[in-house]
C-alpha positions as CSV (number, residue, x, y, z in Angstrom):
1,X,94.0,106.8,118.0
2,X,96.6,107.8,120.5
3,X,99.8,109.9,118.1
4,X,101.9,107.3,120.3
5,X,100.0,104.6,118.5
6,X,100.4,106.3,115.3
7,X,104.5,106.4,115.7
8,X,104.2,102.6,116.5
9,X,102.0,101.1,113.6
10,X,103.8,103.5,111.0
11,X,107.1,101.9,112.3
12,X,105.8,98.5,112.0
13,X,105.4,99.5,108.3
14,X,108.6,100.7,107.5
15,X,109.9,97.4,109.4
16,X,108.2,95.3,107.0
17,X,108.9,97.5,104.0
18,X,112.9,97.0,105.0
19,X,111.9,93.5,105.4
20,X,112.3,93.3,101.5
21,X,115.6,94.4,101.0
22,X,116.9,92.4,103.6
23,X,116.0,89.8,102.1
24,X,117.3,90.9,98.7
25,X,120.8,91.4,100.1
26,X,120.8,88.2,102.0
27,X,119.4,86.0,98.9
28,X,122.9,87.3,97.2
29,X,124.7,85.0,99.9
30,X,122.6,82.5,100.8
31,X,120.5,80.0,98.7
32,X,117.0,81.4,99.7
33,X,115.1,78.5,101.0
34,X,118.5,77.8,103.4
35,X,118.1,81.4,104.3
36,X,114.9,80.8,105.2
37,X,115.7,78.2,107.4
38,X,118.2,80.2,109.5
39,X,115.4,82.9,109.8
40,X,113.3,80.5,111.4
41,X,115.7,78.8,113.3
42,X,116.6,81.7,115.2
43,X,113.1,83.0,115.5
44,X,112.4,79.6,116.9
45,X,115.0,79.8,119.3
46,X,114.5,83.1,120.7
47,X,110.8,83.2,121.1
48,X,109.8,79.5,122.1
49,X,111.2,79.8,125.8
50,X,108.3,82.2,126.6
51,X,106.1,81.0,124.4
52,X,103.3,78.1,125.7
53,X,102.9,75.0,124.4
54,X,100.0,74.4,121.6
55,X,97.2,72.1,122.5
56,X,96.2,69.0,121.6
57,X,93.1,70.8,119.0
58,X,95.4,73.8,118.0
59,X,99.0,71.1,117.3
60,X,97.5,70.2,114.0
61,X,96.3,73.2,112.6
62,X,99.2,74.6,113.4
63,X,101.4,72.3,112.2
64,X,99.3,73.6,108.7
65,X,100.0,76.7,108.9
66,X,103.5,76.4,109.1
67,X,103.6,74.4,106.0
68,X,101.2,77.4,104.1
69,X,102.8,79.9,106.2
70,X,106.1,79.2,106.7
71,X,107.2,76.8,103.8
72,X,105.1,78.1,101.1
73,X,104.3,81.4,101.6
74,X,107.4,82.3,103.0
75,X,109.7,79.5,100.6
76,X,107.7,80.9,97.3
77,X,108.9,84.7,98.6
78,X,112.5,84.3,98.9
79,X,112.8,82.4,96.1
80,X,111.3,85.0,94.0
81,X,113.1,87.9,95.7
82,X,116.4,85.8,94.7
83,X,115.2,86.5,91.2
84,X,113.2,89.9,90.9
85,X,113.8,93.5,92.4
86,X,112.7,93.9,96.5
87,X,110.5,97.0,95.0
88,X,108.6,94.6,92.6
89,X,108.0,91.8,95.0
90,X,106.7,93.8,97.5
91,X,104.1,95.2,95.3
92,X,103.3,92.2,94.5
93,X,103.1,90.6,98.0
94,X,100.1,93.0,98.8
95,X,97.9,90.7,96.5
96,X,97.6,88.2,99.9
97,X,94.6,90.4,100.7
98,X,92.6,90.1,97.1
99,X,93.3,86.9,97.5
100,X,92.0,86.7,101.1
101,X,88.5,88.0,99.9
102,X,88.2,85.6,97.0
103,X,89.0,82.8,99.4
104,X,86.1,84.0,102.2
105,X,83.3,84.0,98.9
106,X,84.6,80.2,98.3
107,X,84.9,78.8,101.7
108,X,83.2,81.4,103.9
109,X,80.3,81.9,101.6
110,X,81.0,85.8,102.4
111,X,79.5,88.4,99.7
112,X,81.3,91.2,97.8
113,X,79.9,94.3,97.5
114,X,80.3,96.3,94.4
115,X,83.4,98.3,96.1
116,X,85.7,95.0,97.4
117,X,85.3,92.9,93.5
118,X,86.0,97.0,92.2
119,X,89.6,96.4,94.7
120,X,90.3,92.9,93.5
121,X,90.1,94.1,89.9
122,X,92.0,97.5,90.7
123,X,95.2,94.8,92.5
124,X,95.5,92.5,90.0
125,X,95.8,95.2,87.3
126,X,98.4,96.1,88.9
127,X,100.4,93.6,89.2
128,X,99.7,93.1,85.6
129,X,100.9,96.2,84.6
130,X,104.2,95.4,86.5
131,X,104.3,92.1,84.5
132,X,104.4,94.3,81.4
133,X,107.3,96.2,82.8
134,X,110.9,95.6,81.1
135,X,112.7,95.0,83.8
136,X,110.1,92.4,85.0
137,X,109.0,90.8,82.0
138,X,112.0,89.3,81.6
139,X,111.7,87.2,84.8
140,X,108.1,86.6,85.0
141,X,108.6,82.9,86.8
142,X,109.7,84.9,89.6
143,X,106.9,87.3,89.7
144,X,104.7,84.4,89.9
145,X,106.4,83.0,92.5
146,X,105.7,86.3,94.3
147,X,102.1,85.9,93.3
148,X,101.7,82.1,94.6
149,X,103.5,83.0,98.0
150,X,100.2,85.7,97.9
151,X,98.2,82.8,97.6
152,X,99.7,80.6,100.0
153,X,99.3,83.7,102.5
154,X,95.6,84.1,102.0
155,X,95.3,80.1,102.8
156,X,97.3,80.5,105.9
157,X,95.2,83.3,107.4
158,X,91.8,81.0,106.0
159,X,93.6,78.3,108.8
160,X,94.0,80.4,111.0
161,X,90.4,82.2,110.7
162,X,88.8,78.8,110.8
163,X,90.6,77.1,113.6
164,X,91.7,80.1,115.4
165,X,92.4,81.9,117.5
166,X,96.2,81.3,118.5
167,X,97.5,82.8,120.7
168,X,100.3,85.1,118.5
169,X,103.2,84.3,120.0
170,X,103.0,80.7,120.7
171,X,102.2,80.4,117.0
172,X,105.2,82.5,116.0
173,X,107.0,80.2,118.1
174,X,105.9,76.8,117.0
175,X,104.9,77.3,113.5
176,X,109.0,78.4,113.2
177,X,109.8,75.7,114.6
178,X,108.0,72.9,112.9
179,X,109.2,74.9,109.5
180,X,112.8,74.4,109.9
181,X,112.8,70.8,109.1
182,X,110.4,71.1,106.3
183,X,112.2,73.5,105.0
184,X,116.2,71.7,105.4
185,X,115.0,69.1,103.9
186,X,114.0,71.3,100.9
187,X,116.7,73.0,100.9
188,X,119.0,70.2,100.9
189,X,116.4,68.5,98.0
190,X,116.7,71.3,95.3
191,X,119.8,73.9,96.9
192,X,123.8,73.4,96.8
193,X,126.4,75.3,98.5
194,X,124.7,75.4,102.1
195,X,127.7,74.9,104.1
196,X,129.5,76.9,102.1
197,X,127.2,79.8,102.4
198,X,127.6,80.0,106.0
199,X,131.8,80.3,105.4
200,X,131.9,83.2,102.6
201,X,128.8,85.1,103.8
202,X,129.8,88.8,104.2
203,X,128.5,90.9,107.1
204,X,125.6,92.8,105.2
205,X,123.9,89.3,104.3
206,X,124.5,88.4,107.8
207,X,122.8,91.6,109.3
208,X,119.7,90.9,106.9
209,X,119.5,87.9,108.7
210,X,119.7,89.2,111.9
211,X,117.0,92.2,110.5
212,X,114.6,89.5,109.2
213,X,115.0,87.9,112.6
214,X,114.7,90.5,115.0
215,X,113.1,93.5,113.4
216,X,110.4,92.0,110.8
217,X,109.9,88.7,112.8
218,X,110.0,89.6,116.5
219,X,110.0,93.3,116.8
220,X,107.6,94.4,114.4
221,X,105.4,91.5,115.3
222,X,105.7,91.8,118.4
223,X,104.9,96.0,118.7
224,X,101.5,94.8,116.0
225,X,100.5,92.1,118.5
226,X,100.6,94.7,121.6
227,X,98.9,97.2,119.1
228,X,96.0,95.1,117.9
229,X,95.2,94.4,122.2
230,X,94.8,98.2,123.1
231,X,93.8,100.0,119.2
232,X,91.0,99.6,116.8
233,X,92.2,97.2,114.3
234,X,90.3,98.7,111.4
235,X,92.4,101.9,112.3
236,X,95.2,100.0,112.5
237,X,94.9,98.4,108.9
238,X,95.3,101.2,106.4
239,X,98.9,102.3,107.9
240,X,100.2,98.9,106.9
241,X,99.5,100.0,103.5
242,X,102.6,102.3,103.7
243,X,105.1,98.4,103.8
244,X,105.6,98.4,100.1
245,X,105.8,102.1,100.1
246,X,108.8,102.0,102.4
247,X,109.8,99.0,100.9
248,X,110.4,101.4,97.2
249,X,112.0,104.1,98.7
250,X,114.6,101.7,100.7
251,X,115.2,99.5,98.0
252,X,115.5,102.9,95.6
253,X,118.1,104.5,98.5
254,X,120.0,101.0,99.3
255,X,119.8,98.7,96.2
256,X,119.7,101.7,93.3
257,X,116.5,100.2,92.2
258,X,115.1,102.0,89.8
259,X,111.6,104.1,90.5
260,X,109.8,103.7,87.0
261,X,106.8,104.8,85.9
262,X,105.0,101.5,85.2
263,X,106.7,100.3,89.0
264,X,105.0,103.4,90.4
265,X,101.2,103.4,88.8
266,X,101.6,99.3,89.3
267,X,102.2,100.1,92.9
268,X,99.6,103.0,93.0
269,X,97.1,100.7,91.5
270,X,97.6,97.7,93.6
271,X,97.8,99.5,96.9
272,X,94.3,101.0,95.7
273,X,92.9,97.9,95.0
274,X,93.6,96.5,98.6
275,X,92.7,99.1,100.3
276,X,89.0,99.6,98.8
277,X,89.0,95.4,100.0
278,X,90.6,95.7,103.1
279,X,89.2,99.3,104.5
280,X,85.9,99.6,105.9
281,X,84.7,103.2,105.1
282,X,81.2,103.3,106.2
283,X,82.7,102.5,109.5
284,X,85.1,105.3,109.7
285,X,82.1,107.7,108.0
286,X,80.1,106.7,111.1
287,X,82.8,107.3,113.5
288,X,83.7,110.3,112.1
289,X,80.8,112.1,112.4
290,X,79.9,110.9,116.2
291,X,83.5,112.5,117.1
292,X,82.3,115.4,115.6
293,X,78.9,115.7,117.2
C-alpha cells in the first residue's frame, strides 16, 4: 500500500480516537442525546446538498439504520461517555466487531474457525477486566451502555450487509437526517436544560461539536470512503485498530485520564481479540510471499 495511503488511514484513526474526547468535553455542556442531535443536524445539513436521494427499496432500510445507527448506537454512546472516562468507552466501543461475528453465525449462518471464537473470547475478557477496574466499577450502567451501543453497531452493519450496498454518502446524509427527529423527541422525552445548554455552552464544548461534525463525521469518513475505492480493504482494517489507542493517549494528554494497568492489559486484550476476528492472516501470508517471489 502506497506510504501516502498509509498517512491517510493512520489519520482516520487518530480522528476517531479524538472522536472520544470530544465527546467527553462536549457531554460536560450539553445533555448527550441533545448533543447528539446537533451533531447530526449539522452533518445533515452540510452533506445532503451533494448527496442523492435514496430509492424507493433502499428509503426503508435506511430509515433502519438510522434508528440502530444513529439513535441507538450512537444515543447508547454519548450517554455512557456522559458517565464513564473517553479512554474506557473507547475500549469498549471496539466490541461492535465480536459482536459483528456472533451476529453473521445467527443470521448469516457463517462459521467460526478456531482463531475468530479464540478473538471473541480474548474482547470480552477484556472488557471484563475493565469492569473490574476501580474507577469503572463504580459506574458499570454506563459501561453497559457502551457495550449495548456495540451491539446496536453490529445490527446496523447486519442492515446494511443485507440490504446493501448504499452508496456512503447518501447514507451519511439521510440516515442523519431522519435521526434528528428521533432523537429531539428523546431528548425532549428524558433530558432538561436544552435551551439552556445552547446559552452557557463554553467554546471547548462547542469546538467538540464542530470536531464530531467535521472531523469524525465528514472528514474522516469521508478520507475512509475515498480509501476503501482505490486500497485493499483487508489492508486497510488493522490501522483502524490504532482509534482507541489514540483515543488513551489524547484522553491521558487532554482530560488527565489516568493510564492504569488494568485500563491498559483491558485495552491490550480487547484490541487482540478483534483483531484475531477481524484480520485475515492467511490472506496476508499468501500475499506476502508472492511479493517476495
Amino acid at each position: 500500500m502506497p506510504a501516502r495511503s498509509i498517512l491517510l488511514v493512520i489519520l482516520v484513526a487518530a480522528l476517531w480516537g479524538g472522536n472520544f474526547v470530544a465527546v467527553k468535553v462536549s457531554t460536560g455542556d450539553f445533555p448527550p442525546i441533545f448533543l447528539l442531535t446537533l451533531r447530526f443536524a449539522f452533518v445533515a445539513a452540510l452533506v445532503l446538498p451533494f448527496a442523492k436521494r435514496p430509492s424507493r427499496q433502499e428509503l426503508l432500510p435506511v430509515l433502519a439504520i438510522s434508528a440502530a445507527l444513529g439513535g441507538l448506537h450512537f444515543g447508547l454512546m454519548f450517554t455512557g461517555l456522559s458517565r464513564i472516562e473517553a479512554s474506557t468507552a473507547a475500549i469498549a466501543t471496539q466490541l461492535g466487531v465480536p459482536f459483528s461475528t456472533l451476529l453473521a453465525v445467527v443470521l448469516f449462518r457463517e462459521t467460526l474457525g478456531w482463531r475468530r471464537i479464540l478473538g471473541v473470547a480474548v474482547a470480552f475478557s477484556g472488557v471484563a477486566l475493565l469492569a473490574g477496574a476501580p474507577e469503572v466499577a463504580t459506574d458499570i450502567p454506563g459501561l453497559a451502555m457502551i457495550v449495548a451501543a456495540a451491539f446496536a453497531w453490529a445490527v446496523a452493519n447486519t442492515i446494511i450487509k443485507r440490504f446493501g450496498p448504499f452508496d456512503p454518502f447518501m447514507l451519511t446524509a439521510w440516515m442523519a437526517l431522519f435521526a434528528v427527529p428521533q432523537l429531539l423527541a428523546l431528548s425532549l422525552l428524558i433530558e432538561s436544560g436544552q435551551w439552556r445548554s445552547l446559552a452557557q455552552a463554553q467554546w471547548p464544548a462547542w469546538a467538540g461539536v464542530a470536531y464530531t461534525v467535521l472531523g469524525s463525521s465528514i472528514l474522516a469518513y469521508g478520507i475512509w470512503y475515498s480509501l476503501i475505492n482505490t486500497s485493499d480493504v483487508s489492508r486497510l482494517v488493522p490501522f483502524t485498530l490504532l482509534a482507541p489507542v489514540f483515543a488513551l493517549f489524547a484522553a491521558a494528554t487532554l482530560l488527565g485520564e489516568p493510564l492504569t494497568l488494568p485500563l491498559i492489559a483491558g485495552a491490550a486484550l480487547t484490541i487482540l481479540g478483534v483483531a484475531l476476528c477481524e484480520i485475515r492472516f492467511r490472506r496476508w501470508r499468501r500475499r506476502s510471499r508472492l511479493n517476495l517471489e
